[in-house]
N, C-alpha and C positions, 0 to 999 in steps of 0.2 A: 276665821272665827264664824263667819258665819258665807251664805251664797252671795251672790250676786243681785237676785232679786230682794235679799233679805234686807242688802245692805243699800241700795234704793231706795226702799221702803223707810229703814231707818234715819235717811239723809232727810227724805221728802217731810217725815213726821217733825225732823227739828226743824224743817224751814218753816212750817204750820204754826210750830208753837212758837219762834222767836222771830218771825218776818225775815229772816235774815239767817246764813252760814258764814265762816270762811272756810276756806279751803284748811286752812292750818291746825282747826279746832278738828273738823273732819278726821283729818291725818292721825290724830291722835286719840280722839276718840273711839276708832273703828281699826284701828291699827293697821292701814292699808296705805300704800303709798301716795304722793299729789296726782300721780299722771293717772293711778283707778282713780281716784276721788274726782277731776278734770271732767275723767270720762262719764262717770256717772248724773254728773251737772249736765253735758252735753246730752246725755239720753232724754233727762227730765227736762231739758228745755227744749226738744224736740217736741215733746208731748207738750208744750205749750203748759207745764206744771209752774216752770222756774224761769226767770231772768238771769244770765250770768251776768255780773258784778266783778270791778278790780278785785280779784282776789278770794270770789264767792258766787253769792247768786242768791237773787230776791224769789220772794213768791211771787208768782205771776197770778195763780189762778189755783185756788182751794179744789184737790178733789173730792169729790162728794163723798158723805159719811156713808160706811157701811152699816146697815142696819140688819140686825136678823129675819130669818124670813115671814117669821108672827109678827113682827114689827112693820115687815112691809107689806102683809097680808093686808091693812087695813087702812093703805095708799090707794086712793086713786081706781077704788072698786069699780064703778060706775063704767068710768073710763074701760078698764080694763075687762070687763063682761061683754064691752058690744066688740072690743078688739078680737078678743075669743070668739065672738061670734062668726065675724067677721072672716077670721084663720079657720072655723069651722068647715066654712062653704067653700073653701078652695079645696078640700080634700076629697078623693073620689072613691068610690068600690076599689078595690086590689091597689090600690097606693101603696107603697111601703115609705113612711115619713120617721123622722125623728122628732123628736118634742123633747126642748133643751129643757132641767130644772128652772123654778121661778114660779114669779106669784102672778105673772101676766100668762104665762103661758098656760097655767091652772086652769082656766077658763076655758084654754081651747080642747082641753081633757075633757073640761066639763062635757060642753057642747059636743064630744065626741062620741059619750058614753053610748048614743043607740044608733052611730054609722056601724055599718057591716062589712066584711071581709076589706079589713085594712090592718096593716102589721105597724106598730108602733114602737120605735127603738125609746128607751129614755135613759137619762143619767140622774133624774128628781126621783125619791122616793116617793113625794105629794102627790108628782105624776102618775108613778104606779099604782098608789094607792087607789087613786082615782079613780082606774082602768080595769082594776085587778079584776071587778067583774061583767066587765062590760063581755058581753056574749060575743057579739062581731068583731073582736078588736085582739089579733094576734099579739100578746106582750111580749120585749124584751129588756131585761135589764142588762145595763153594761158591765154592772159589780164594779169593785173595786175600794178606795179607800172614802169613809163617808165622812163628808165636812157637815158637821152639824151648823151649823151658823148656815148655813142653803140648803141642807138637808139632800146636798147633791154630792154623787159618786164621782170619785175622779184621780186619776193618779193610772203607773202604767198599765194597768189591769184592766180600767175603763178604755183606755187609748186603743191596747191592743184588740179588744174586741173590737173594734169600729172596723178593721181590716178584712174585715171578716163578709160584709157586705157592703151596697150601695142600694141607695136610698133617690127615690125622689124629690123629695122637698124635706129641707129641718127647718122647724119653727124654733128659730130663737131669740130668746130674754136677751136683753144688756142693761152694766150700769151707767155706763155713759157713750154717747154718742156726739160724734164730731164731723164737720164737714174734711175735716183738712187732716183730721188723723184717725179718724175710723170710729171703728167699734171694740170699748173696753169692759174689762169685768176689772172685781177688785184683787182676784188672787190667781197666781203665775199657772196653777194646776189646772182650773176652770179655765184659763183662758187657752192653754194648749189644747184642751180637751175639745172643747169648742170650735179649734181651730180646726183638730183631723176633722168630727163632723163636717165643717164646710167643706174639706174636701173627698168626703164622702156621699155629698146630696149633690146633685142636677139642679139645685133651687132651694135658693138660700130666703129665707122670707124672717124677715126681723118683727117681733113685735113689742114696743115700746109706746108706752105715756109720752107725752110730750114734751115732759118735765125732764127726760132724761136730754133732750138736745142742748147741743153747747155743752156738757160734762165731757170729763176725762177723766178715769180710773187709771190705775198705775199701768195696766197688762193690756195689751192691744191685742185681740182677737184675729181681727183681717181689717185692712182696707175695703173702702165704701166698693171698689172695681167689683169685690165678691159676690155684693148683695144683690137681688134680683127684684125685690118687693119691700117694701116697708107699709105697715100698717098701725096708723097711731090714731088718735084725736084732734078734735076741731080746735084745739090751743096752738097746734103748729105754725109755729110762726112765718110767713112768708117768705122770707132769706132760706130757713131750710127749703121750706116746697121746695122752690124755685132751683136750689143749690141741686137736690134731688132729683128732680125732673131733666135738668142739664146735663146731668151725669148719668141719665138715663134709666135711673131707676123709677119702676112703679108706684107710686102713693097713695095709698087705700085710707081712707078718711073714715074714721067713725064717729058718726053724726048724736 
């Protein structure tokens, strides 16, 4: 009746709203057998979502709400204008970078508009938008299927263009970020899509509020091993730095 991811999603939303599964109610409401039902518990308690329980499985840990992208346009500006900035100065003449959809990464479009001879991949229309007349700035869109709730392209159309070239640095948004189990978005499409990017850039550079650490979205991206750079804000709590710097990634502060 329905995917695999779908019916994850479906588990996680009843554990939200009643603290609490069993396994048994599962079974029969999703029409799936106990051993998927089992297996699906163990995924989500991977991702540190769920606690299994005799029989079931508690909420461990609320993922954060998806909000529209108008809606998070007017999160955490501030922050995210000097982050942009920030992801600006690392770009050079003839770079060819990706610049993932999002409202953080909008900024570093902004701040792009008068670099010169730099080719820019994206999957955000906002993105395009932004760039569409920038003079120095060779555009690409990847097409494909458009999620209005991110205003971002994605599905196999988007994917199969990423094969197509290799990239320097992708600048990418996330909605949650974890020490112990990476970097998530909220939907299975966006986070595949995401994922070829990474391995189509030399340099992965995440840019993210501060507010996103300690969250987990249903769909994991890559582990932290991928990431090369993170660039956030002066709220970053010391346990990340620290977490960060040990695992060797770089930490760009914006003050």
């Amino acid at each position: 009746m329905r995917n695999t991811s779908q019916r994850r999603e479906t588990i996680l939303q009843a554990i939200v709203q009643h603290g609490s599964v069993q396994v048994s109610d599962l079974v029969e409401k999703l029409g799936v057998s106990a051993v998927t039902i089992r297996s699906d518990l163990s995924v989500l308690e991977s991702q540190g979502l769920v606690q299994r329980s005799h029989g079931g499985a508690l909420l461990a840990r609320t993922p954060p709400t998806e909000h529209t992208i108008r809606q998070k346009d007017s999160l955490n500006q501030a922050q995210k204008e000097q982050i942009g900035l920030l992801a600006a100065r690392m770009v050079q003449p003839g770079d060819n970078i990706i610049i993932d959809s999002g409202t953080t990464t909008i900024y570093l479009a902004r701040h792009l508009r008068e670099a010169g001879d730099i080719t820019v991949l994206t999957n955000g229309l906002n993105i395009a938008w932004e760039l569409a007349d920038a003079p120095g700035v060779d555009l690409i869109l990847t097409g494909g299927r458009l999620r209005k709730q991110s205003l971002s392209l994605q599905g196999a159309q988007a994917e199969a263009c990423l094969s197509a070239y290799n990239f320097d640095t992708l600048f990418l948004g996330v909605d949650g970020f974890d020490l112990q189990f990476g970097i998530t978005t909220h939907h299975e499409a966006e986070a595949n899509l995401n994922h070829k990017m990474v391995e189509r850039a030399k340099k992965v550079v995440v840019l993210t509020d501060a507010s996103k650490f300690g969250r987990v979205s249903l769909h994991r991206i890559v582990q932290l091993d991928r990431v090369h750079t993170v660039i956030t804000d002066a709220s970053i709590s010391a346990e990340y730095r620290d977490g960060l710097e040990k695992r060797g990634i770089e930490v760009i502060i914006a003050e």
